[in-house]
N, C-alpha and C positions, 0 to 999 in steps of 0.2 A: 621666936617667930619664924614659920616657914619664910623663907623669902620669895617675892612673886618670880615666876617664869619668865623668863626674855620670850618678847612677841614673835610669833612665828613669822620667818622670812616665807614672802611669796614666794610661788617655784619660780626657779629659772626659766627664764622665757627660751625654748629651744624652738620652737616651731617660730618666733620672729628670728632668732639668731639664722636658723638655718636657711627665713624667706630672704631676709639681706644678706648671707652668703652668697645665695645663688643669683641674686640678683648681680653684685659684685662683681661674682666670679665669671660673668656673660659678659660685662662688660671687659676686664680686663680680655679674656679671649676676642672681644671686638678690637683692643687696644693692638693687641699680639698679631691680630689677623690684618693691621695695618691700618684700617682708622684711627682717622687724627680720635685725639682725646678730650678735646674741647668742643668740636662741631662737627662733627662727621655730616656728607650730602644725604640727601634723603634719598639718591640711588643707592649708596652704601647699605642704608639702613634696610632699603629695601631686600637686597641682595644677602641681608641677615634675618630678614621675616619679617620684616616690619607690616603695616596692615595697610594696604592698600586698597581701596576697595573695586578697583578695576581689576586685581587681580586675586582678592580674597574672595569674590564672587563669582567667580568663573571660574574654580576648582581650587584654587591655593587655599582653606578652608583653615589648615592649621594655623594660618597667620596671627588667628582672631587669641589664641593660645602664645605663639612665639612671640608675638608685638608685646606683651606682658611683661617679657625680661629683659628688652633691650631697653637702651635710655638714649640719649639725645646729648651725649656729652657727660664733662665730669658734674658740670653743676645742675645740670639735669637730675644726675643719678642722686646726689649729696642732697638734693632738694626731697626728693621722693624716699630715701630709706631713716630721713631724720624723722620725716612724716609716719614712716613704718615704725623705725623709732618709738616713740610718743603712742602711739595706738595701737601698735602689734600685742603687746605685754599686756594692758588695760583687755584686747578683748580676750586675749589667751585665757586671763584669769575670772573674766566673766563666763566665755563659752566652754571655756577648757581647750587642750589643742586641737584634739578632730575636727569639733564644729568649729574652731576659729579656721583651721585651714581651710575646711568646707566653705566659708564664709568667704575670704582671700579667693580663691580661687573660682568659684562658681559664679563669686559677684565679679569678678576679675574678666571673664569669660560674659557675661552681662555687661557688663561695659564697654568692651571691646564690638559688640552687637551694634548697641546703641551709638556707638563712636562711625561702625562700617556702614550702620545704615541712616544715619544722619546726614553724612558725608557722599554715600554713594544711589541712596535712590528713596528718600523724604518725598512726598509729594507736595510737600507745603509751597506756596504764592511766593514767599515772603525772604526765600535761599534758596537758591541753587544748589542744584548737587554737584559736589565736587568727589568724582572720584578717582582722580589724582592726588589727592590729597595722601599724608604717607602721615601717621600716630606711632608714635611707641610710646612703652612707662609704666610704671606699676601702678599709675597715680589713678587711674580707677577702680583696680582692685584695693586701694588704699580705702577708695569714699566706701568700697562696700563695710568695710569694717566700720569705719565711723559711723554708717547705718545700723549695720546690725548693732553697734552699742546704742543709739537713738532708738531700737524697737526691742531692746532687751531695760532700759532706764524705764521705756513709756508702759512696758506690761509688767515689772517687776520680775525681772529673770534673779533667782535667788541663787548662783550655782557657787560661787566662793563669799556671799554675803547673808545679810541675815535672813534668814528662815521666812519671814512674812516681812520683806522688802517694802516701803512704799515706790507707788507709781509717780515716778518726778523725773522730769527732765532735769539732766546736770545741764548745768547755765554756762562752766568751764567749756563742755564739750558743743556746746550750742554754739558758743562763739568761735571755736575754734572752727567746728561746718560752715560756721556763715564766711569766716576769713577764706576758707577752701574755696568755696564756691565763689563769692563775691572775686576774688583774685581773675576767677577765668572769664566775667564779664569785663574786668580791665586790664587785664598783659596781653598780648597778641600773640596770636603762637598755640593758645591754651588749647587741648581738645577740652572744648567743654560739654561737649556729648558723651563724652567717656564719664568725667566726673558726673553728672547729672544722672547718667546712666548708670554707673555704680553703686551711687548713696541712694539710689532708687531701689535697685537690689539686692545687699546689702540689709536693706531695711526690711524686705518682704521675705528676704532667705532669714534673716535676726526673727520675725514675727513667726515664723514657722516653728523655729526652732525655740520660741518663748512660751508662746501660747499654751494653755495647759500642762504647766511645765511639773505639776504635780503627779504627769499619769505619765509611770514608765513602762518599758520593758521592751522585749525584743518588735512585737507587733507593730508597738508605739511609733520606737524609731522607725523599724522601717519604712511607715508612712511618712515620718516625716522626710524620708530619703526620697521615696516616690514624691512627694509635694513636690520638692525642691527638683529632683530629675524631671518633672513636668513642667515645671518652669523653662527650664532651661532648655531642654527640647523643644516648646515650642515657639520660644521666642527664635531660636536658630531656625526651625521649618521656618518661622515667618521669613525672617533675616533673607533666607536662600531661597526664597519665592516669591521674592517682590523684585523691583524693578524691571527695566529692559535687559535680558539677559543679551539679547543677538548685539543690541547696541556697544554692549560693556563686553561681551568677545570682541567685536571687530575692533574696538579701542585697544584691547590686551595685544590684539597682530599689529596694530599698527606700532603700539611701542614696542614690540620686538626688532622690526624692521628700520626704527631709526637709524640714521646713517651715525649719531655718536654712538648708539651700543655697539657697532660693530668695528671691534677694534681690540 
């Protein structure tokens, strides 16, 4: 008798390996550059790109990108890359790495939106804007991924599984989203416009890339590249065309001129 084959090992997850490197590897250079390692201020953080939105709004624009890789402490970080952890490898081997970075990152950038313009110019009755307010964390480019696997389960993305998939939500990963999000309606601290914002996008960058997954080719992608670059461009036009621009300048001079900056 032939003997059966040993089952094939997934691939190595490199694109989560190298996302919790880099994450890591900002912080330790936080560490090096003299922030405490357990709670650094949030002028610190600021002062490393953190996302402010007094000052993400009024030209500091990269923020919305650097606030991504900084963390808020060691258990901050150890919180957020155990989560990358868990879900990095799961969507590498559903989307494969391009599109999972594509996913991480663009949803990552979608959150960081939804976080600056939550915080810095929401019209809603119901909150105030705070745009003093200072975010970091990868934790919602985290929720995009848990979206885009919620919008690759719910259209049957077949890319490392079987050929004609059923459409099912996994009830693992369900509960795992509800604990994510459910967390930031009860810890204090939480951006929960980042997450909410994330597994928002995430989900709508996952359905892009799910949808008619049977029609390939160069043309294909490329549309689905354009879909996704039109998202993301216009949620940023929105982002950088709302609120009181003159009010949120004169707020940026005035915290330059505090008598503790200057020292």
């Amino acid at each position: 008798m032939t003997p059966n084959p040993p089952p094939a090992r997934p691939p190595l997850p490199v694109a989560t390996i190298v996302l919790v490197a880099a994450n890591v590897a900002v912080w330790l250079l936080q560490v090096l550059g003299g922030l405490p390692w357990l709670q650094p201020s949030s002028e610190q953080l600021v002062r490393w790109g953190a996302d402010m939105p007094a000052l993400t709004l009024t030209g500091d624009g990269w923020r919305l990108a650097t606030s991504m890789f900084l963390h808020g402490g060691l258990l901050h970080l150890a919180l957020n890359m155990s989560a990358l952890a868990f879900t990095g490898p799961r969507a590498q081997h559903e989307f494969g790495t391009a599109r999972m970075l594509l996913i991480y990152l663009a949803g990552g950038l979608l959150a960081s939106c939804a976080s600056t313009w939550w915080a810095g110019v929401h019209p809603f009755a119901f909150g105030p804007a705070r745009p003093l307010s200072v975010s970091v964390g990868a934790s919602g480019a985290i929720m995009a991924l848990f979206g885009g696997l919620l919008a690759a389960a719910l259209l049957g993305l077949p890319y490392h599984g079987n050929p004609a998939p059923e459409r099912m939500l996994d009830r693992d990963l369900l509960k795992v989203v509800a604990v994510n999000v459910g967390a930031g309606f009860l810890i204090r601290g939480v951006d929960q416009a980042a997450h909410v914002g994330g597994l928002l996008a995430g989900f709508a960058i996952g359905c892009i890339l799910s949808v008619a997954w049977r029609r390939t080719g160069a043309l294909v992608g490329a549309a689905r590249l354009a879909a996704i670059a039109l998202l993301l461009g216009a949620s940023l036009g929105a982002l950088f065309h709302a609120g009181d621009r003159d009010s949120l300048r004169l707020l940026r001079v005035q915290l330059q001129l505090r008598p503790a900056d200057a020292r």
